[in-house]
N, C-alpha and C positions, 0 to 999 in steps of 0.2 A: 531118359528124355532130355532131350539137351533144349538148352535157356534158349530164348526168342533171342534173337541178333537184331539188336537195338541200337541204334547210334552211340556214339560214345560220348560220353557226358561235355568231353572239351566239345562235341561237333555241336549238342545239343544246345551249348547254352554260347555260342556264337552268334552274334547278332542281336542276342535278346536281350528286349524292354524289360527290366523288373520293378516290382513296385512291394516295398517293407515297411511296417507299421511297428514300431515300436522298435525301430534301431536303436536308442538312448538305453536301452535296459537288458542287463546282462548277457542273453540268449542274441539277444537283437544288435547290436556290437559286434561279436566274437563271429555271428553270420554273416554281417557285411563284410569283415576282414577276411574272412575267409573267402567271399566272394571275389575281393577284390584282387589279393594276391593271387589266388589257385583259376581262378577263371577271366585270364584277363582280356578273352576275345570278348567278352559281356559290351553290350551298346553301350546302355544307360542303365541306373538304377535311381528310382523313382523315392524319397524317403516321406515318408507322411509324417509331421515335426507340428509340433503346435508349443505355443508361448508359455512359459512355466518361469515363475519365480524373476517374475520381470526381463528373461532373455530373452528375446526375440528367436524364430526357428532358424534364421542362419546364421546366427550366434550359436545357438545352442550345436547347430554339426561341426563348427569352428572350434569350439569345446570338447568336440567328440571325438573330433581326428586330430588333437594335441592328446589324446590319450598314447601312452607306449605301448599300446599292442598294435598302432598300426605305424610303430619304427621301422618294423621289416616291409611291409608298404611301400614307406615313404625311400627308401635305400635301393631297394631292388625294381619297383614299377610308379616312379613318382607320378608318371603321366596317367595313374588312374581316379585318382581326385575328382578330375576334371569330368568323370562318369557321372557323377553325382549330381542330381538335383533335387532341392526341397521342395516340400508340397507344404504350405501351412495351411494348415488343417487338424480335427479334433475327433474321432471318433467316439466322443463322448456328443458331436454336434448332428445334425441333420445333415446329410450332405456332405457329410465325411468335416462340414466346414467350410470346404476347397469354394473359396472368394473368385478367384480367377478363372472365367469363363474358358478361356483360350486355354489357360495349363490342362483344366479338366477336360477340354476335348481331349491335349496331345494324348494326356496319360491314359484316358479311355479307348485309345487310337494303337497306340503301340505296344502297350504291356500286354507279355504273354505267360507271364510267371510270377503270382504274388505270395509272399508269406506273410502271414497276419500273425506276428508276433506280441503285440501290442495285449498288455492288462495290467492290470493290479494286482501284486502277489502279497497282498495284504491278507493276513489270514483273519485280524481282525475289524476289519473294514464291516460297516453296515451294511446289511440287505438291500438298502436301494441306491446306492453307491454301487457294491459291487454287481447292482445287475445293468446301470446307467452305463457302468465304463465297460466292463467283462462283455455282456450278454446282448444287451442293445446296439453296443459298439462293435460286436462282430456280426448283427444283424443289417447293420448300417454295411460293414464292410462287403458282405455278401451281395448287398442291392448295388452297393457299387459295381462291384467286381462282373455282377452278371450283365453291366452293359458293354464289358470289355467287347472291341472284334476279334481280338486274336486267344483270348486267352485258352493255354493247354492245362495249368496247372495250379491249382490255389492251394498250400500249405498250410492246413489251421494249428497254431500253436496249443493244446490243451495238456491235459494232467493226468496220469495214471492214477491217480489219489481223486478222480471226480466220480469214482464210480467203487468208495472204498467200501459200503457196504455188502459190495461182494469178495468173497474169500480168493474167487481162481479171475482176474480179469482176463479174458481172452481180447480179438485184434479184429471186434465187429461193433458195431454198432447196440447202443443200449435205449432203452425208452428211458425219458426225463422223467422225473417226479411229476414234472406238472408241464401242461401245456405253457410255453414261453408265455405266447400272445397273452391268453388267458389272464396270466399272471401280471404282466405288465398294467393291465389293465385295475389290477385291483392295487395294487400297488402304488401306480399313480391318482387314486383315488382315494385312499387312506391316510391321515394325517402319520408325520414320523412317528410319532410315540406311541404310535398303535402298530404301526410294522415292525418297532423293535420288542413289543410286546410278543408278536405271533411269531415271529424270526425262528426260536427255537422247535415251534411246530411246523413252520414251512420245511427246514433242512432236515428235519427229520433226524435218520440217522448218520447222514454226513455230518462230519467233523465242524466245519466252518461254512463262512458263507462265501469262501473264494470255489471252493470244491463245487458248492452248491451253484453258484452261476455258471463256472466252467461246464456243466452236468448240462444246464441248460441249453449252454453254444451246443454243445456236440448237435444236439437234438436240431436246433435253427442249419447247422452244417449239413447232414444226415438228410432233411427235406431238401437242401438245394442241390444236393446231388442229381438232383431230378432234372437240373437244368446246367450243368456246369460242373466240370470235372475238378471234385474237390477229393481229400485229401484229412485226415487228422491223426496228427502227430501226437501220440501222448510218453513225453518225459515223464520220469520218477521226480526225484530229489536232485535238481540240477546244480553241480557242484563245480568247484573248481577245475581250471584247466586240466588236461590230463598232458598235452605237450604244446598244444599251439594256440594261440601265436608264442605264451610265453607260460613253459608249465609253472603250474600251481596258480595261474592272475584267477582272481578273484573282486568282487568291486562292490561284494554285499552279506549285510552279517543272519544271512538265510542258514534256517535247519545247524549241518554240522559245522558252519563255520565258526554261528556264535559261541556254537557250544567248547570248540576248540578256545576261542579267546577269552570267554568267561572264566573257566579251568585254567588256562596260561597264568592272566593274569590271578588267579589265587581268588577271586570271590566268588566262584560256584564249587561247593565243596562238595555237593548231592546233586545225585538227579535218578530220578523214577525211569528204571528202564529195565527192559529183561534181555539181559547179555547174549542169549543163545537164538535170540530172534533177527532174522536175517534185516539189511539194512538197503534199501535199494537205491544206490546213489550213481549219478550217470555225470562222467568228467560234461562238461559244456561244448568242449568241441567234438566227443563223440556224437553228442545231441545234435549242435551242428551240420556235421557232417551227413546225419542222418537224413535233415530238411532238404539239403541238397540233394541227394540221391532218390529221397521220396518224390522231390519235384517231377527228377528228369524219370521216373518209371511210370509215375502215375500218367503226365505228357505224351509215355510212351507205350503204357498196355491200356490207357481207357477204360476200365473200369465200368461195366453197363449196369450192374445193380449196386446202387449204394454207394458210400464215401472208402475211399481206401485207407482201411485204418490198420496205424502203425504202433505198436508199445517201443520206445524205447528206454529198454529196462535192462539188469542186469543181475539180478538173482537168477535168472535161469539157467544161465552158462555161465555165469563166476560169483558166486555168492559169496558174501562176506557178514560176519554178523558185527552186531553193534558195542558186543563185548570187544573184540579183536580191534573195529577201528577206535574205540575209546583207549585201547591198550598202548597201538600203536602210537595214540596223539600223548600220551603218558609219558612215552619212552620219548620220542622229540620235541616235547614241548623242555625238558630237562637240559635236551643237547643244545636247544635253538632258543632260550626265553625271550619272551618279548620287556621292553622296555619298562620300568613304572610300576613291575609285578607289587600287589599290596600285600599277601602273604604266601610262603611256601608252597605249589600246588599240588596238594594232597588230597584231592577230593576222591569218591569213590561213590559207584553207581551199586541202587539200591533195588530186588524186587517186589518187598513189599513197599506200597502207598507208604502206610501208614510212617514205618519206620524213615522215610523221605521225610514226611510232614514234617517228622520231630526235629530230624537236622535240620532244616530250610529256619526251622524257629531259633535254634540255638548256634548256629555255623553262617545262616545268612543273616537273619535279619535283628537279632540281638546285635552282633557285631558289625553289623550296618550303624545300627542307632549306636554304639559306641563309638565308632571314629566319627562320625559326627558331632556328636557332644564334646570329644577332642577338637577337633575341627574350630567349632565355636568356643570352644575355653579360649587357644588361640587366635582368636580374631580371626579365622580364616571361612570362606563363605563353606556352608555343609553339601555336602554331594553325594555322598556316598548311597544313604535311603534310596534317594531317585534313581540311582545307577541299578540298584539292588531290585527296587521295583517292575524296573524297563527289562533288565537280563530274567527275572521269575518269568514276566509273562512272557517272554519267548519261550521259555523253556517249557512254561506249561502248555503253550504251544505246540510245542518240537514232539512232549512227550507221550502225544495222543499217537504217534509213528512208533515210537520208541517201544511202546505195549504191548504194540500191535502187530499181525504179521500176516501178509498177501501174498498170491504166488502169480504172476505175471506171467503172458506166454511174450516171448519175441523172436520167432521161427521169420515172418516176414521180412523183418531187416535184414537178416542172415540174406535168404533167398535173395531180397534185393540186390545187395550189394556184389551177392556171386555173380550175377549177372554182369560186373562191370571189367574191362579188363585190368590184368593186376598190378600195373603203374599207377591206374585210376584207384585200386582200390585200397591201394597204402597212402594215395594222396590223399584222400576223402574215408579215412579209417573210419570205421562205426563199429570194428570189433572188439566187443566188450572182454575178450580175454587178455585183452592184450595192458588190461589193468594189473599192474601189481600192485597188492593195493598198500601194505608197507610204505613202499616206496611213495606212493599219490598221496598217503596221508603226511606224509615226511614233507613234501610239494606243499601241498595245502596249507600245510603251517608256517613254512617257508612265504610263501605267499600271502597268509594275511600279515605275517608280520611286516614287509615290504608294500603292497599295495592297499592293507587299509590301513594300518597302523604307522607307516611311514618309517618305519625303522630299517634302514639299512645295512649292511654287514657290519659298518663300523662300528657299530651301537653294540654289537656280540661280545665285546669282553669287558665291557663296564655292567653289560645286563647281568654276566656268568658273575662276576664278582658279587652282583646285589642279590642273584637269587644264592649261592656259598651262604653270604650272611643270612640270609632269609631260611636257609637249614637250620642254621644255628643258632637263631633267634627262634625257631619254631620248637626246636629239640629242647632247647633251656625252657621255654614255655610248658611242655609239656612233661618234662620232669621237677617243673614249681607247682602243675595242677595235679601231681601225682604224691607230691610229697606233701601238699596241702589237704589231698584227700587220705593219706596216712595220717599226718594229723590231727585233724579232725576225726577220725575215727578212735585214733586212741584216746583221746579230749573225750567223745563220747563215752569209751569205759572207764575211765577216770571216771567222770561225773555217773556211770551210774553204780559205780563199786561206794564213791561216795554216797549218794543219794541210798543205797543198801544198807550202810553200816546205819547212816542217823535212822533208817527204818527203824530195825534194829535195837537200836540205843533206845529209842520213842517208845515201844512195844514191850520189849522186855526188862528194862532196869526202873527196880522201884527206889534205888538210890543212886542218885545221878552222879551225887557227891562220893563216894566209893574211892579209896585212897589209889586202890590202884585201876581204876577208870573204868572196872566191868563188872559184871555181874556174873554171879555165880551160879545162876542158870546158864550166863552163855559160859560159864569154864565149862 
């Protein structure tokens, strides 16, 4: 059966209004750049921006587009900038926000393709936080979106992890735990301290309360399909670059990244995790790439029952387990250290709990509170605890995945993308074989040490020199706690050959005074 002969994605997205919510964060970034470089017949693209941290919303895109992944941009197509307009606005607001009568016409006038990138991947964020910004905020987005007149195509950004209590997630739609509406309702009607009482009874058996709101969007998504051609995207573990705009950028210390930096720098020594358990991590512009191609098919086969859902995963057709990327991050974190390392990094991943428990007390947090109390003998402010505290709870975080192990189906993407012709579909790659993952995890590390750490190649042979000594500070170390435990052990039979003889001496000598010191019971 051969594929529907569908315009080609450059024809598709010529001309067109777009409009993106949550450009500033990760996923939302690396799609605009993408947009701007690969499709540059694109009209307009619409960015929904709201005030944070005292920036103003066209401050904050002027902060966006000084990032270096849109160098290649700025070199090759500078005249695409100029596409851009902000929307200030709050999807956490009624009304998206949007103050401006006249903007809120244009934008409900022209846009014909939106992606709702826009949430909070806070895994520990409260229950009515994360359903104010998550859940409500893409309910808001969807009242929007449905007065659009042209719109073919809405992209909902969600999570393969919102639906982990099932073991096979297939690429349909599921029922939420709980009616949204329903929910909202009781919610806004309960004092906080009683929501964060019931929190672990609402989510059930999902993990967090980010999974749990996402759970909720699909379900508000899933009803609108009834009136407008939507669309949801579920990523796994959205990770580092895989090549573009610049492999291995990365710009957040999510899932494997921290865990890569924690281990680098030498304070995460353990972690709870079963090695042979597959790891589902999807580069960002594969994920990208995906939103793009989901737009232009959904746009282009309408879809008459239900939302077209998409997994983009990657244990299906190249699986990797979490033993092998930990292995790999082992072998170049050696080749590549980061700056500042505090001790040798020798950590090793554990499958029983228990045995994690005990290192975390004597590898983490003993020698937390010791370079601290260093620290202030020194006069210098203590830091370490807090550091030590903030990397645990990620990691006890991370390590609800780590335990754990799901099978994903992603046949859809596949299909999608054969549809497209094959210049289109090495420009817009979403094939996940095309990971090696050696090599991505080599990237990855490479990557945080430059874009979050700041360290640049120059810093590689003063770092090699401090991690050398930091062998051999570690190796002297542990042959003073080996021969302190020899030691002490022989100390031990000393003291009880002695503590034997005066038994002895106590017990059997009726004359203590005895010229030559024994008794002739003991000859």
């Amino acid at each position: 059966m051969q594929p529907p002969k569908y315009p080609s994605l450059a024809e598709f997205y010529q001309g067109r209004t777009l409009f993106i919510t949550g450009a500033t964060g990760f996923m939302g970034k690396i799609l605009l750049e993408k947009l701007l470089r690969s499709c540059p017949e694109v009209e307009c693209i619409y960015l929904l921006m709201r005030a944070k941290r005292g920036q103003q919303p066209r401050s904050r895109l002027d902060s966006l587009l000084s990032n270096p992944i849109f160098d290649e941009v700025r070199k090759v197509r500078p005249e695409a900038f100029s596409k851009l307009r902000v929307v200030a606005g709050d999807v956490s607001e009624d009304g998206l926000g949007l103050k401006d009568p006249e903007l809120r016409a244009e934008v409900l006038a022209g846009v014909s393709v939106v992606f709702h990138c826009a949430a909070c991947v806070r895994f520990d964020m409260t229950l009515k936080y994360a359903l104010t910004f998550n859940t409500k905020g893409t309910k808001r987005v969807l009242e929007f979106c449905s007065q659009m007149e042209k719109l073919e195509s809405l992209v909902y950004v969600s999570t393969s992890y919102c639906h982990c209590d099932r073991d096979v997630l297939g690429e349909e739609p599921y029922e939420a735990p709980f009616e949204p509406e329903k929910l909202f309702e009781c919610i806004d009607w309960l004092q906080d301290d009683l929501v964060q009482l019931i929190t672990p009874k609402l989510i059930g058996n999902l993990p967090n309360t980010y999974a749990f709101s996402k759970s909720l969007s699909e379900k508000l998504v899933t009803d609108a399909s009834k009136i407008m051609p939507v669309a949801i995207a579920r990523p796994s573990i959205v990770t580092a670059a895989l090549k573009e705009p610049i492999p291995g950028y990365v710009d957040n210390l999510n899932g494997p990244t921290g865990l890569l930096l924690g281990a680098g720098k030498g304070v995460l020594r353990s972690m709870h995790c079963k090695p042979a358990y597959k790891a589902d991590l999807i580069p960002v512009d594969l994920a990208c790439n995906g939103l793009i191609v989901i737009a232009w098919h959904l746009a282009n086969a309408r879809p008459e029952h239900g939302p077209l859902v998409v997994n983009l995963t990657t244990t299906e057709r190249n699986a990797v387990s979490w033993g092998e990327i930990i292995e790999f991050g082992r072998k170049y974190i050696y080749k590549y250290p980061f700056s500042g390392v505090v001790w040798w990094p020798d950590g090793s991943i554990k499958n029983s709990k228990l045995a994690h428990d005990l290192c975390v007390i004597f590898f983490h947090t003993i020698p937390a509170y010791l370079i601290d109390c260093l620290a202030v003998l020194c006069r210098q402010k203590p830091f370490m605890v807090n550091i030590q505290k903030r990397l645990q709870g990620g990691l006890d975080l991370l390590q609800y995945y780590t335990t754990k192990e799901w099978n994903f189906t992603n046949k859809k993407i596949v299909e999608i993308s054969e549809q497209l012709a094959q210049d289109e579909r090495e420009c817009f790659n979403t094939d996940v074989k095309s990971v090696q993952w050696e090599t991505y995890v080599r990237d990855m590390l490479l990557g945080t040490r430059k874009f979050i750490l700041k360290d640049d190649n120059s810093t590689l042979p003063a770092a090699r020199r401090h991690m050398n000594r930091l062998y051999w500070l570690d190796r002297g170390f542990r042959v003073f706690v080996l021969l302190m435990f020899f030691w002490m052990l022989i100390s031990s039979f000393g003291l009880f050959n002695f503590a034997q003889e005066e038994y002895f001496a106590s017990t059997t000598c009726e004359a203590p005074s005895e010229p030559l010191g024994v008794c002739e019971s003991a000859v």
